[in-house]
Structure formats: C-alpha cells, structure tokens
C-alpha positions as CSV (number, residue, x, y, z in Angstrom):
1,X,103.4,79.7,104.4
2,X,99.6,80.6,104.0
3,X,96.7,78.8,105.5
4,X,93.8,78.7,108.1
5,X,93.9,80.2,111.7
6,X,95.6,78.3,114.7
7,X,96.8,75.2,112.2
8,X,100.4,75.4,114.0
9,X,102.5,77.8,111.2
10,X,104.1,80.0,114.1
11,X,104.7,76.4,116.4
12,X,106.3,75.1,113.7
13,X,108.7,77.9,112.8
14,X,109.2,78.4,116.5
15,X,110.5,74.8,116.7
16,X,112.5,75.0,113.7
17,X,114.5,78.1,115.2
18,X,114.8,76.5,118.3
19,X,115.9,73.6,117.0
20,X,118.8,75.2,114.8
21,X,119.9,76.9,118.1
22,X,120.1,73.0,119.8
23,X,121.3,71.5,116.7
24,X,124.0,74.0,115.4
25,X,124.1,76.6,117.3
26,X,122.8,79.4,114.9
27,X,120.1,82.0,115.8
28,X,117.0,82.9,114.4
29,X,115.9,86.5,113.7
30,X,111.7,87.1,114.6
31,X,110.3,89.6,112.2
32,X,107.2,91.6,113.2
33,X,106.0,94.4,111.0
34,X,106.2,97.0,114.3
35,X,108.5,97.2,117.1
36,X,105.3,97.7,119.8
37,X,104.7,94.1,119.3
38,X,107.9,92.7,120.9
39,X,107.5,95.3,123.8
40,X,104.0,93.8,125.0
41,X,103.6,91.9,128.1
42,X,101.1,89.1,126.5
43,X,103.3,88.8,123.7
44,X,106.6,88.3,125.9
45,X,104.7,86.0,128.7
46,X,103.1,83.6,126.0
47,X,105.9,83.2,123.2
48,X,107.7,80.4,124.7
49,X,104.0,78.7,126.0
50,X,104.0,75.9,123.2
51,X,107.8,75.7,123.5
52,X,107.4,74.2,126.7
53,X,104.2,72.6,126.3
54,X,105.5,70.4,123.3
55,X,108.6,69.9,124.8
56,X,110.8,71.8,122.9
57,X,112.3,73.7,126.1
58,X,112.5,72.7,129.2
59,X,112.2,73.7,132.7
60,X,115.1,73.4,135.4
61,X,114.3,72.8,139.2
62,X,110.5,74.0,138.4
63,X,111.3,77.3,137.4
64,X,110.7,78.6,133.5
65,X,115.2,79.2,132.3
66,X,114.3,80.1,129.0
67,X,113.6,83.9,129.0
68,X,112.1,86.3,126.3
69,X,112.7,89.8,126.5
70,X,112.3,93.4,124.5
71,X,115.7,92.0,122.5
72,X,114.5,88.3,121.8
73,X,114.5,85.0,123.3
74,X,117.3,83.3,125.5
75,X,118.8,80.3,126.6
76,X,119.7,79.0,130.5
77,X,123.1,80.6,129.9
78,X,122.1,83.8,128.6
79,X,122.6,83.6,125.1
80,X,120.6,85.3,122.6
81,X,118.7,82.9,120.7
82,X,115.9,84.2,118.9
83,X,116.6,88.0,117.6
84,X,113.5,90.3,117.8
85,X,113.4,93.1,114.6
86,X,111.0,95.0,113.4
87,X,110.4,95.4,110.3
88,X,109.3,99.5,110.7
89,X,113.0,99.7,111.9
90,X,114.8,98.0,109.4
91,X,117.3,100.6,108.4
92,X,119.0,100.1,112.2
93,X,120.4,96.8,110.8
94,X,122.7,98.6,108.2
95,X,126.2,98.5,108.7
96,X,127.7,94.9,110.0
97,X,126.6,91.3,109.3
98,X,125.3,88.8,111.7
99,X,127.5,85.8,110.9
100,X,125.1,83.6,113.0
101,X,121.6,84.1,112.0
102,X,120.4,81.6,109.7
103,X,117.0,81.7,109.7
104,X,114.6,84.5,109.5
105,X,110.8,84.6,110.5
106,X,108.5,87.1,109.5
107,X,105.2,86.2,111.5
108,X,101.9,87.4,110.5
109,X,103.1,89.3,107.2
110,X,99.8,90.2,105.8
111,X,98.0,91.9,108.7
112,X,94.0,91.1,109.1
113,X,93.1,94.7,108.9
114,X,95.0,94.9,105.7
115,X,96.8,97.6,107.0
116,X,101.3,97.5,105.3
117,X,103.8,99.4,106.3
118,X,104.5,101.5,103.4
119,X,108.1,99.6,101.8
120,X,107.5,96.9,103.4
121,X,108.9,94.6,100.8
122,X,112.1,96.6,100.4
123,X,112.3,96.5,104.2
124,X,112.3,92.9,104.4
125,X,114.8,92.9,101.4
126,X,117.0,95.2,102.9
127,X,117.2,93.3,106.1
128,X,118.1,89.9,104.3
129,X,121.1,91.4,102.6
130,X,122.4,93.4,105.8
131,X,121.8,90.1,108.1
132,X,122.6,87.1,105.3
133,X,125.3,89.0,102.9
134,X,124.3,86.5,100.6
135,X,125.5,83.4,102.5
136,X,124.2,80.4,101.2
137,X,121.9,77.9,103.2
138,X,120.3,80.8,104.8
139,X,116.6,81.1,104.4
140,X,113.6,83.8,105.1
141,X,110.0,82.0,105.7
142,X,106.9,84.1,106.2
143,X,103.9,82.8,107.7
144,X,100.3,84.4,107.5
145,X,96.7,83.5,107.9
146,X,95.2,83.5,103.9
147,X,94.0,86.8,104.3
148,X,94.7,88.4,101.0
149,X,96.5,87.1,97.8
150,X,96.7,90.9,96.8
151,X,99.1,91.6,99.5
152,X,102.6,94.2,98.7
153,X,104.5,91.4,99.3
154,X,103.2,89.2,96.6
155,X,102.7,92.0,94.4
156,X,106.2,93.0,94.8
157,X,107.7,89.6,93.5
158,X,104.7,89.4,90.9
159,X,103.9,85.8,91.9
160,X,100.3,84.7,92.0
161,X,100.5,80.8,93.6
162,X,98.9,78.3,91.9
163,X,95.2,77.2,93.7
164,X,95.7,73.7,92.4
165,X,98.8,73.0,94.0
166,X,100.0,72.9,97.5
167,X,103.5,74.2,96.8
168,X,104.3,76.6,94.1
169,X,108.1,77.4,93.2
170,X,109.2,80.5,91.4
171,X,113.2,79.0,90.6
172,X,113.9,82.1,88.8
173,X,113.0,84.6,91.8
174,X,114.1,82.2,94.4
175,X,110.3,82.2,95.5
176,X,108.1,79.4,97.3
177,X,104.5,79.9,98.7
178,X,102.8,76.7,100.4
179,X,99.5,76.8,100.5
180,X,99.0,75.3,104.2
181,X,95.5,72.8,103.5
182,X,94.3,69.4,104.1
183,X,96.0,70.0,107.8
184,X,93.7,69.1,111.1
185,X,91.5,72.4,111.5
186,X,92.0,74.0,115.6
187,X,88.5,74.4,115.0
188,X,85.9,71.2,114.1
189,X,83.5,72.1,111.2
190,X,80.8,71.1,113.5
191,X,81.6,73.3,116.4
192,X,79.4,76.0,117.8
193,X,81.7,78.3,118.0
194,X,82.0,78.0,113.9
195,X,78.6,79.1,113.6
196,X,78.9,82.2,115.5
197,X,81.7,83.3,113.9
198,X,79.8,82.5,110.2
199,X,77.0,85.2,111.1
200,X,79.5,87.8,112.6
201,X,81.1,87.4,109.1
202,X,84.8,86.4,110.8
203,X,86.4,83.9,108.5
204,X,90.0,83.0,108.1
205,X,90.2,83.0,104.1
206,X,91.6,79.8,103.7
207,X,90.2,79.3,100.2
208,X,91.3,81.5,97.1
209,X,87.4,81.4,96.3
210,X,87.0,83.8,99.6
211,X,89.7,85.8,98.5
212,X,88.9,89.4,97.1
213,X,91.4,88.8,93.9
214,X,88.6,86.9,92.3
215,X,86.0,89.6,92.4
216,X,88.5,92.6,91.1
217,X,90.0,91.0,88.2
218,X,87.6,91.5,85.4
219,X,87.2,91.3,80.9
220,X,86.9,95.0,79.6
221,X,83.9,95.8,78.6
222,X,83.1,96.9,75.1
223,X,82.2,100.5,75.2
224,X,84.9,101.2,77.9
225,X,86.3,105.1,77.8
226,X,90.4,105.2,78.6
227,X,91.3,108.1,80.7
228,X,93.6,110.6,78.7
229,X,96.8,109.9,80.6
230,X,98.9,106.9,81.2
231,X,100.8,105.9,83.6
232,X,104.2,103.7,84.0
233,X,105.1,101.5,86.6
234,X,107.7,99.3,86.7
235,X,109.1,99.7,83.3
236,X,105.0,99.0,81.7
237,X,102.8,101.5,80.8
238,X,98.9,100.9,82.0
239,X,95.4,102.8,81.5
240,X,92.9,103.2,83.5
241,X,89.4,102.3,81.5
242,X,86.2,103.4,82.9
243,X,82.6,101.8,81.8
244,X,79.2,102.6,81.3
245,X,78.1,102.1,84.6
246,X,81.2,103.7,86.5
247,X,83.6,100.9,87.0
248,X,87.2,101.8,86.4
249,X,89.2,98.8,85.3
250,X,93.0,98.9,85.0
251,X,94.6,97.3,81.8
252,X,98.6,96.9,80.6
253,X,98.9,98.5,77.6
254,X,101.6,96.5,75.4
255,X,100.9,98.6,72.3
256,X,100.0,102.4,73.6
257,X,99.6,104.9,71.3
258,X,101.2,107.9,72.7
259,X,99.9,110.3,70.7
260,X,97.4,113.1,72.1
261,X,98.0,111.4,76.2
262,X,99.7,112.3,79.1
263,X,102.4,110.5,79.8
264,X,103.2,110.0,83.8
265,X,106.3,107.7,85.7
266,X,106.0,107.0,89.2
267,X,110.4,106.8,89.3
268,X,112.2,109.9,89.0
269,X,114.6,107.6,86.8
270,X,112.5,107.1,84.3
271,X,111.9,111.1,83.1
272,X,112.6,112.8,80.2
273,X,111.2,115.0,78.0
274,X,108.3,113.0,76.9
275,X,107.0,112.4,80.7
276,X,106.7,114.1,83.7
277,X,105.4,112.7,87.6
278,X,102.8,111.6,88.6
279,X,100.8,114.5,90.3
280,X,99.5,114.0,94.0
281,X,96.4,114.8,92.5
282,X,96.3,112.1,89.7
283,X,97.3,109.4,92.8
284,X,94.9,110.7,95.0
285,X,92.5,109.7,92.8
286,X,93.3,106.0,91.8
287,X,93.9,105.6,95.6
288,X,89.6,107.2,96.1
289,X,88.8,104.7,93.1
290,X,90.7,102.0,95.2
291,X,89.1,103.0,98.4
292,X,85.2,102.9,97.1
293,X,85.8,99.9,95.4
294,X,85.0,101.2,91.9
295,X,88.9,99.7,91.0
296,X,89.1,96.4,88.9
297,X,91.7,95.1,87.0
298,X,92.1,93.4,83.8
299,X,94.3,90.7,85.4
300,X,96.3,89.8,88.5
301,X,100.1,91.5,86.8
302,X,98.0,94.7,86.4
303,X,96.6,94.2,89.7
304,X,99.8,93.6,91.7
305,X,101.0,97.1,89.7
306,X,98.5,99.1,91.4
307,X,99.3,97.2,94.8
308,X,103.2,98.3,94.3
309,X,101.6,102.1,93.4
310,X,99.9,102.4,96.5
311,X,102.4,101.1,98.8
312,X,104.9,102.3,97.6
313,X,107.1,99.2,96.8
C-alpha cells in the first residue's frame, strides 16, 4: 500500500493485526528495516496511541494493560501479540516456523532518504518462508508513503503498477500494489501549513507525475556511442549508451552482437569462458553515473535492472 502522508496506512494495518489477535487468536509480525527502531522510547510510548484512541484496545481500571516492548506488543495476560523483526536481522529467524503468525507488516518499506538495506528484498523473502512455510491464508502487506516507484523492492519483482488504476494485481507473482488515492488528505489543500511545506520543497509524492521514474526513462538518441562492454543481469544482457551531450542511457539488448565486446555477469553462476565479473572498477562507475544523475534508462525493466545491480538484490 502506497499513498500520501498520515492517510491512516499504519492505523489500518495496526487494526487488522490487532483484530486477528481478538478474532482468531493469531499474531502479527511488525517489520522495520533496522532493529534501532523497535528499541526507541517514542516509538514504544506511541505505537499503541491510535489503538486506544479508536478503540481498538482498551484500558482496565484507568491504567494503559496493553504493553509494547523491545520484543513486540502484548496483551493484559501477557501474551505476545504483535512480533517486532527487523529486517537487518533477518537471518536470526532461520531454523523453526512460527505456526501462529499470519500476518506480516513491513512499515515504511521505501525510506524518505532513499537510503535500502542492501538485500533487502531477499531479506523480506527469506523471512516469509522461515515464518509462513508456505501456509496458505497467510499474507505479507507493506505500507509506504509514495516516495519512489524505483524502489529494490519493486525492482526486484519487476512490477511497475499501473497510474490509471487503484489496484494493480500481478496473479502470476502473487503481487498486489494499491495505490492509496481519493482518501481524506490529514492535511486540507488550503491549509497554511501546505504552503510552507511547498517552498521548503517537502512533498509526499503521492502522484507518479512527482515521481523521479518519469524524468530517467528516456528514447535513445540517434548518434548515441555504446560502451565496449556489456553487462548481464538477471539472465539479459544490457549496454550502457552515452550521447552527445554526456548522458548515459541504459538499454536491453535482445540481439547483441558479441563480437569485439567485453562480456561481464554480475552471478558467479553464470561464468564461463566467454565472460568474466564484473570489476569493482566497471561498478564503481555506473554507481558515479547513478550518483550525478547522468543515468537514464531506455525503459522502466532496464531501469529496475540497474536498481537490483546497485543493491544488490
């Protein structure tokens, strides 16, 4: 779930974990990309504010019975409702199952300062298995301001969602992303407050117009020089292109001629005698290009490529 700043994505997750727990008796797991997160005072003393605001929880004699600590969130009785993981640590969930968590929330996925955990992807994909083992009728939701449509995540999955529909469903990969619009804004058009936040530039990115996809995908140029090297990720072979006035621009090349070109993989798998890595030095550049925004792409696949490159999906 994607959308515009304090629109109620986290409140509505929360209540649909705490909800399974009073319903059916099945926890939740809370996913945060870092373990710090969980451990901070604000974040512990004001997780379970809309939960008793909205009625969700309640009070006994006065006093606040629901308790959330370094390990989660729990009940009157004790029991452990909501599971707190990070997912920096994913790797201590390996070895057995957790039979009663159905539901798992990753909360704020794509960071503001753009900023992933390198395998983050795999991360999350690794904890699914360890904590699911496949059972049917469990579910992973992951909720995020719109900040960036070019995110590991999406890239990983190759899924681009449509901007014409709310909802878009990838059957084959088991994939939904709902674009969260036409929803009562926390924040009225009209308010002051919006028009200090328009001059300091602070947005929330909840139109694919704002997004920065639309500015690097772009046509090759006539005229455009390829690099003599290649590169293949993901089982396809790409090309980095670079025009008259310095742009480099990124293009899937279906039909390469191999002749006279280097040949690089980015998977140890995939060597032979024909190819060989692809040097730190020969990275280190397309991550510079990247970096000083001289880095387009000839469309979003090629784009999401270069997103599973850097961060190493």
């Amino acid at each position: 779930m994607i959308g515009a700043r304090r629109i109620g994505k986290t409140d509505v997750s929360l209540h649909m974990a705490l909800m399974l727990w009073d319903k059916y008796r099945r926890q939740t797991m809370w996913i945060r990309e870092v373990l710090e997160t969980f451990k901070m005072n604000n974040f512990q003393n004001d997780f379970l504010n809309d939960a008793y605001k909205f009625g969700w929880i309640h009070d006994q004699d006065e006093k606040h019975t629901w308790t959330c600590g370094n390990e989660g969130v729990r009940d009157p009785d004790g029991n452990l409702v909501i599971k707190f993981q990070s997912l920096s640590t994913y790797s201590s969930r390996r070895g057995p199952g957790h039979p009663d968590v159905d539901l798992m929330i990753f909360d704020e996925f794509i960071p503001e300062d753009r900023k992933y955990i390198n395998a983050g992807l795999k991360g999350l994909m690794s904890l699914t298995k360890t904590v699911f083992s496949g059972r049917d009728g469990t579910r992973c939701i992951c909720t995020s301001n719109f900040v960036a449509l070019s995110n590991p995540y999406f890239a990983g999955f190759e899924i681009f969602p449509d901007p014409k529909q709310d909802v878009t469903v990838w059957h084959d990969k088991g994939v939904a992303v709902e674009r969260c619009r036409g929803y009562r804004c926390a924040i009225a058009e009209d308010s002051e407050w919006n028009r200090t936040y328009k001059a300091a530039g602070y947005g929330d990115y909840a139109d694919e117009e704002d997004d920065e996809m639309r500015r690097l995908i772009r046509k090759m140029p006539k005229g455009a020089k390829p690099d003599k090297w290649a590169v293949m990720i993901r089982g396809k072979w790409f090309r980095i292109y670079t025009t008259s006035n310095g742009t480099r621009i990124a293009r899937l090349e279906r039909n390469l001629n191999k002749n006279g070109i280097v040949m690089y993989v980015t998977d140890p798998r995939d060597l032979s005698d024909e190819v060989v890595m692809l040097p730190a030095i020969a990275r280190m550049s397309i991550d510079n290009d990247i970096a000083l925004g001289r880095m387009r792409y000839e469309d979003p696949n090629t784009l999401f490529a270069f997103v599973n490159l850097t961060y190493n999906i």
